[in-house]
SERO-4910 file (N, C-alpha, C, O; in steps of 0.05 Angstrom, whole numbers):
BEGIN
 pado doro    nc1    nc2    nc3   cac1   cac2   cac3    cc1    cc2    cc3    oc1    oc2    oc3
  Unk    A   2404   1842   1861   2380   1846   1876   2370   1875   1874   2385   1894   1872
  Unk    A   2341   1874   1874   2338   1907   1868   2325   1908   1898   2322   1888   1913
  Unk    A   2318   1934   1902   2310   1942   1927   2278   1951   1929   2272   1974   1920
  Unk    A   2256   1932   1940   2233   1937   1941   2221   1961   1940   2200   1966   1928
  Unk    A   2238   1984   1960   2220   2003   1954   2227   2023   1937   2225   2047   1942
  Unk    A   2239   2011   1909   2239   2034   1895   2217   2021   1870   2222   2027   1847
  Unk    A   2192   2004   1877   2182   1995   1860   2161   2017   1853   2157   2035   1868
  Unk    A   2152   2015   1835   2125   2046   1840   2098   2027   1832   2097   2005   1821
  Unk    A   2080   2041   1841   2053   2021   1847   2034   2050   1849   2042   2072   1859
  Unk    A   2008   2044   1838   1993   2063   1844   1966   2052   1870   1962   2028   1871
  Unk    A   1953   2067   1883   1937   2060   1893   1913   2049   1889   1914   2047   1864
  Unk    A   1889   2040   1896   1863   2042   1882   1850   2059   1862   1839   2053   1841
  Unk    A   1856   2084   1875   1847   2104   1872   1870   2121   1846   1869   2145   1839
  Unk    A   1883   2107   1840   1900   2118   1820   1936   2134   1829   1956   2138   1816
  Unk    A   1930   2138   1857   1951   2160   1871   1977   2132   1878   1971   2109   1886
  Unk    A   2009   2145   1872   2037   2135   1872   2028   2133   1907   2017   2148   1923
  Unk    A   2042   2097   1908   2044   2095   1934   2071   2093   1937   2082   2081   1918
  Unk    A   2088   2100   1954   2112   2106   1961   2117   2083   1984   2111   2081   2008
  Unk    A   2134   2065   1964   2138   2038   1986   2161   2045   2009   2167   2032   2029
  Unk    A   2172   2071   1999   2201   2074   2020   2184   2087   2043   2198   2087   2063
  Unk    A   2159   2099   2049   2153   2102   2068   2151   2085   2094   2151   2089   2118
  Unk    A   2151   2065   2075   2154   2032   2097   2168   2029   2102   2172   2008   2089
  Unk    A   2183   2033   2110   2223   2030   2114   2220   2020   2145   2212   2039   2158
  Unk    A   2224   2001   2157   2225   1996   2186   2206   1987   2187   2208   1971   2206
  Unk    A   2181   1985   2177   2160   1964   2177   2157   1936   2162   2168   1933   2140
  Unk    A   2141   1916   2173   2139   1890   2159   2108   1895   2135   2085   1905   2139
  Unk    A   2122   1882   2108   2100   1888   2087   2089   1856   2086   2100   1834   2086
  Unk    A   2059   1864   2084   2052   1840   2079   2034   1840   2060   2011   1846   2065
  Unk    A   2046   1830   2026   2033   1829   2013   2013   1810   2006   2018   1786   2008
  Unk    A   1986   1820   1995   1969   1793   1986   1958   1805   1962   1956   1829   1959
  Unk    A   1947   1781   1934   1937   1785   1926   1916   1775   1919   1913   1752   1911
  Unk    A   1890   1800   1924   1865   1790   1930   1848   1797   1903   1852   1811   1883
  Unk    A   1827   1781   1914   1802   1778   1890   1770   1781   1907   1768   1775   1931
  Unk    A   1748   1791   1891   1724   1798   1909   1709   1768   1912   1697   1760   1932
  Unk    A   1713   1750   1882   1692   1722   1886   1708   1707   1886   1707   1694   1865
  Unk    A   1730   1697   1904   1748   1673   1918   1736   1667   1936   1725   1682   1952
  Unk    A   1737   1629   1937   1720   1617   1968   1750   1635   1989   1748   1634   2014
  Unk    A   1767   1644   1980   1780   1655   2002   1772   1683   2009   1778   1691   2032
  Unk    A   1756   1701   1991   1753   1727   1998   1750   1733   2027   1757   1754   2037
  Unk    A   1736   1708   2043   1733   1719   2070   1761   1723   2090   1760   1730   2114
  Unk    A   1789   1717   2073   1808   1723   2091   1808   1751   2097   1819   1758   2118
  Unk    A   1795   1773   2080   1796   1793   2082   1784   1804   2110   1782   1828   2115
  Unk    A   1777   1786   2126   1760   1793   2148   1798   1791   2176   1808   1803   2194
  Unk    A   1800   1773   2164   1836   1759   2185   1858   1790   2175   1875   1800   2190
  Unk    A   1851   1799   2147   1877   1808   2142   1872   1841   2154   1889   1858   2158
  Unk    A   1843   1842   2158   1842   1877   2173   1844   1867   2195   1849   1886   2211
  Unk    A   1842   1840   2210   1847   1842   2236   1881   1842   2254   1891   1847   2276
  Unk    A   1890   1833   2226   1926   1828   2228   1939   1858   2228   1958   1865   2242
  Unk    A   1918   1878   2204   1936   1901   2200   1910   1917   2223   1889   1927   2214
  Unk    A   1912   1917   2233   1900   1932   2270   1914   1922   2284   1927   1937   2299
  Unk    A   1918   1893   2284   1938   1888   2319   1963   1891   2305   1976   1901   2323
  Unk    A   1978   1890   2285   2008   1905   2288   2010   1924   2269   2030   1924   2254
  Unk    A   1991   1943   2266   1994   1970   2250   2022   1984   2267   2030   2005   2256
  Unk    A   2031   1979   2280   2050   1998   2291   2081   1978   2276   2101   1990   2270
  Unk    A   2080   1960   2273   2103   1941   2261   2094   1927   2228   2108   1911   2216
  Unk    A   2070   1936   2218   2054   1921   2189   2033   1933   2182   2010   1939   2188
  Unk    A   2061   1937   2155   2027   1945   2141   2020   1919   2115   2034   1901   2105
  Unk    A   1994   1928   2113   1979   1906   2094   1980   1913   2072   1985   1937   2071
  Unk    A   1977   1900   2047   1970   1910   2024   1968   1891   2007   1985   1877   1998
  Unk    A   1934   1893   2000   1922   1879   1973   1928   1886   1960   1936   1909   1961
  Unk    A   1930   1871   1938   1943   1871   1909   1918   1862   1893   1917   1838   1892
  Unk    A   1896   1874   1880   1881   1856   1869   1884   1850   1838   1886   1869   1822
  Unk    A   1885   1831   1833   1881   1810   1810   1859   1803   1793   1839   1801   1807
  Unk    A   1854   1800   1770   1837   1790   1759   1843   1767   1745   1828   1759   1728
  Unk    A   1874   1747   1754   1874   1728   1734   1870   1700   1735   1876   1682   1719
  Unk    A   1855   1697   1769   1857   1671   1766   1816   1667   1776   1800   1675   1793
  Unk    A   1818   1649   1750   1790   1647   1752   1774   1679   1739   1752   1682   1747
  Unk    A   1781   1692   1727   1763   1718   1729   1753   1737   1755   1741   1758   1755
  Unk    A   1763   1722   1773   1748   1735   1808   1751   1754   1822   1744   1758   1846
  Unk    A   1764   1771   1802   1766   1807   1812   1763   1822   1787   1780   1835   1774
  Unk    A   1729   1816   1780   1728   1832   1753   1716   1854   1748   1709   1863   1726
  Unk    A   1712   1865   1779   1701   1900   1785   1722   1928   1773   1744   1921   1763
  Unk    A   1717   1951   1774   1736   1970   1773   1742   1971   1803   1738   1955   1822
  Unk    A   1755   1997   1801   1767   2005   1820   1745   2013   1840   1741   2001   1861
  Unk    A   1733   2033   1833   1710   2033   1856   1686   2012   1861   1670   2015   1879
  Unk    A   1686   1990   1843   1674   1973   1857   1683   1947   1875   1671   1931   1889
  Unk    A   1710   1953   1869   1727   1930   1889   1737   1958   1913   1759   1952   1921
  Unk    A   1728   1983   1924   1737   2001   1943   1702   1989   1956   1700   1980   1979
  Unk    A   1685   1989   1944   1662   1996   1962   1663   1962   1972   1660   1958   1996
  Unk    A   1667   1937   1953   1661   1909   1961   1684   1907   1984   1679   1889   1999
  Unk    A   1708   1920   1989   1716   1916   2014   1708   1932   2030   1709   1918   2050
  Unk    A   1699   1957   2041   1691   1964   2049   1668   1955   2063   1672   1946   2086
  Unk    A   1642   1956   2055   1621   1938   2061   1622   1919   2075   1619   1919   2099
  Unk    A   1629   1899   2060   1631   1876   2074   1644   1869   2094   1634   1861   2115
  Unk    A   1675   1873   2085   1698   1863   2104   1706   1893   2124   1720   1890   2144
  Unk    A   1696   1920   2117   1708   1940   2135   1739   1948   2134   1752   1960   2151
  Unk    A   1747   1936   2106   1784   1936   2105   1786   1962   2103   1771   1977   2090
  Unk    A   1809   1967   2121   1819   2004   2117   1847   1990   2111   1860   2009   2102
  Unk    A   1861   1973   2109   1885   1965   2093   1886   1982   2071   1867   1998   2066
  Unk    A   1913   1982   2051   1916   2001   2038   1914   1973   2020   1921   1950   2025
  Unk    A   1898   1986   1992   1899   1961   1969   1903   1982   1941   1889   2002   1936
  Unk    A   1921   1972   1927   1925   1981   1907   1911   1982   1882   1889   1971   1882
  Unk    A   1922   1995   1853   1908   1982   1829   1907   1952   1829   1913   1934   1845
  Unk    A   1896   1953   1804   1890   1921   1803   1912   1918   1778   1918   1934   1761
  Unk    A   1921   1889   1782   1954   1891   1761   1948   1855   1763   1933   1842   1776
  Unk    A   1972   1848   1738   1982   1821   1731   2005   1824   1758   2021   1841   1764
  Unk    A   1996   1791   1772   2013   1768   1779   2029   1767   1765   2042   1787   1758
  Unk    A   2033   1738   1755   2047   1723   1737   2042   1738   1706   2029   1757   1697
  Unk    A   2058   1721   1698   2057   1721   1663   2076   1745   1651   2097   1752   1662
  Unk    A   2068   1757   1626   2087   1770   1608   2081   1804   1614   2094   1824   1608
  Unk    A   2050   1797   1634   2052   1834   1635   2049   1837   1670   2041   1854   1685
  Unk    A   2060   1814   1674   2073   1817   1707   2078   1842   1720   2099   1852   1713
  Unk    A   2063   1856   1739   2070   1877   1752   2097   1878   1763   2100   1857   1776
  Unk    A   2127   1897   1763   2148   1889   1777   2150   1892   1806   2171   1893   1819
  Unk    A   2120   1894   1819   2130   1885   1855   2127   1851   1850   2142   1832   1858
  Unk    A   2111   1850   1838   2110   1819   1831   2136   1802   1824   2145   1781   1834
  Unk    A   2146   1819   1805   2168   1808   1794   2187   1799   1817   2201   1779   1821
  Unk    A   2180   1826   1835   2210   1827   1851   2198   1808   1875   2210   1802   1896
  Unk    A   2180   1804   1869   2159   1782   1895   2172   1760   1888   2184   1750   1907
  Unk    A   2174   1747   1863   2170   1727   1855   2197   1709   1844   2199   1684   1841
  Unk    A   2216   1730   1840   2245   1720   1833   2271   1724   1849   2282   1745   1858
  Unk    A   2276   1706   1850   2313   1712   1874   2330   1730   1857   2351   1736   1869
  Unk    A   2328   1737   1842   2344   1744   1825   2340   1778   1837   2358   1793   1844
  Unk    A   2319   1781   1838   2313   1806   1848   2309   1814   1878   2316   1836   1887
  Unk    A   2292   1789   1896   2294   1781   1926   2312   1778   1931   2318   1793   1950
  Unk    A   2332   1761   1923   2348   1751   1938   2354   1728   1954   2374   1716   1961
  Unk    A   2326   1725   1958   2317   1699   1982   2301   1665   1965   2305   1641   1971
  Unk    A   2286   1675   1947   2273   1652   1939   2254   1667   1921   2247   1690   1922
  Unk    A   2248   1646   1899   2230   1646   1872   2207   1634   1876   2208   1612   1886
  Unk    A   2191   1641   1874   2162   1622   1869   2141   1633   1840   2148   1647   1821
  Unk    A   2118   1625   1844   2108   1628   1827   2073   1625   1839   2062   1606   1849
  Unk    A   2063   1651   1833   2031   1654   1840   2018   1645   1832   2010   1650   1809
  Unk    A   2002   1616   1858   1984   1598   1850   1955   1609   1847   1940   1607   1828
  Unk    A   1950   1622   1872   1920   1631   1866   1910   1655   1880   1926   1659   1898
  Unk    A   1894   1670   1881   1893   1686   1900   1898   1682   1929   1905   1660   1937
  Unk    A   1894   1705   1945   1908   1704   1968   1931   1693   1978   1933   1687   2002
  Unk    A   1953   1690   1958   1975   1688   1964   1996   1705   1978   1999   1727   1968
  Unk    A   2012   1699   1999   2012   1722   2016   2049   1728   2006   2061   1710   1995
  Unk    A   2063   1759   2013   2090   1751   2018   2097   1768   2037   2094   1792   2032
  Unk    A   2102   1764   2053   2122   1784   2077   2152   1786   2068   2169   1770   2059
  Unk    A   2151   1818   2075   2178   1827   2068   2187   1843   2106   2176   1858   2122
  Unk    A   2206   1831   2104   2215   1849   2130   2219   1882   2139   2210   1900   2125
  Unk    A   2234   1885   2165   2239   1915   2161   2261   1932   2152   2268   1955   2157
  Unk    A   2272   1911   2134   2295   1918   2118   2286   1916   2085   2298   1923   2064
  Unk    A   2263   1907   2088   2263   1910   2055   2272   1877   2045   2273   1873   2021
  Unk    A   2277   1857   2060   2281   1838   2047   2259   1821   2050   2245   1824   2070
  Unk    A   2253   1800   2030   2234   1780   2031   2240   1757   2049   2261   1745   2048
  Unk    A   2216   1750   2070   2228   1733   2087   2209   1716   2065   2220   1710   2044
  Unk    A   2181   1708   2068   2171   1682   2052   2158   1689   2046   2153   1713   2049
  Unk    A   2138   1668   2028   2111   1671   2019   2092   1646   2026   2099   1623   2031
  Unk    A   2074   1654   2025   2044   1635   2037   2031   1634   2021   2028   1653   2007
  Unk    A   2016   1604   2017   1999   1599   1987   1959   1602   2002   1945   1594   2020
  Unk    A   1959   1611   1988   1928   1614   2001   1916   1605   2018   1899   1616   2032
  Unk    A   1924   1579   2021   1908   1564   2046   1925   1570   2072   1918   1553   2088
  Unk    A   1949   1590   2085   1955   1598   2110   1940   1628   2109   1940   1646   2093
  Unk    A   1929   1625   2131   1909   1641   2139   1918   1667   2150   1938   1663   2164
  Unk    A   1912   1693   2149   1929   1716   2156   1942   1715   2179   1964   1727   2182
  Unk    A   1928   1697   2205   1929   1706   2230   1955   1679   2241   1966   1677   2263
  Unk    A   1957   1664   2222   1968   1641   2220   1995   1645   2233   2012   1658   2222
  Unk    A   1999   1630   2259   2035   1636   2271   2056   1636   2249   2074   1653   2250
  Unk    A   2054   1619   2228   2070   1621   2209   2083   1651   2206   2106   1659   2208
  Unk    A   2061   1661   2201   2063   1689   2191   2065   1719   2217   2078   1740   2214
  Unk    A   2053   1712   2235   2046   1731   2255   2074   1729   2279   2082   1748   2291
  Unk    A   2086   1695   2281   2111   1700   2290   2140   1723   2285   2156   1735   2299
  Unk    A   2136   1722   2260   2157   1749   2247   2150   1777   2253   2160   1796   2242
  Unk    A   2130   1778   2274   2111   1808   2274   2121   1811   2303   2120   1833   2314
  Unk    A   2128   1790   2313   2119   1803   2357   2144   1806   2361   2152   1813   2383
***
């Protein structure tokens, strides 16, 4: 099993986000897109990371591989959340899900081998995974559970 936060990830904006800063907090990753009939979760997922910013933080992952539907740069997927949805969530570069040039938070999202807990495989955008405040993966959510969804918000109170 490897240990989540020694994954390295850059931000939108290009700058190393340092996942060990999260250490004692719940991560909840998603990976988002600007033209998904789901984009409007983005409205649930700044409301999730406001009511337990003190126990979660958020973090988009955006994608461009399913469907084409995050095919802005970087500053045009900073201003399309902004605008619209008002996200101050932290969202990173834009990276491969799945496949052969798989980002390794992904990797380590996506395989027990590296979790520890369970394998899956990223169906479409807004797929969610919560990692606890230990760094381990509790589950993942396929697009259609909604941010605010007890599923998910039970592991938070």
């Amino acid at each position: 099993m490897t240990n989540i936060y020694d994954i390295k990830i850059n931000s939108l904006q290009g700058k190393p986000i340092d996942l060990s800063t999260y250490k004692n907090k719940f991560l909840l990753f998603v990976n988002v897109a600007s033209k998904c009939g789901f984009t409007p979760q983005y409205k649930d997922l700044e409301e999730l990371h406001k009511t337990y910013k003190d126990n979660l933080v958020v973090i988009g992952v955006p994608c461009n591989q399913f469907g084409s539907q995050e095919p802005g740069n970087s500053d045009e997927i900073q201003e399309f959340c902004e605008v619209n949805y008002g996200v101050s969530f932290l969202i990173t570069e834009k990276v491969d899900v799945k496949g052969t040039s798989q980002h390794p938070l992904f990797s380590w999202l996506t395989n027990k081998d590296y979790n520890g807990t369970k394998s899956s495989s990223v169906k479409w955008n807004f797929q969610k995974y919560l990692v606890d405040k230990d760094g381990k993966l509790i589950d993942y959510y396929f697009s259609i559970t909604k941010p605010l969804s007890s599923k998910i918000t039970k592991h938070l109170k």
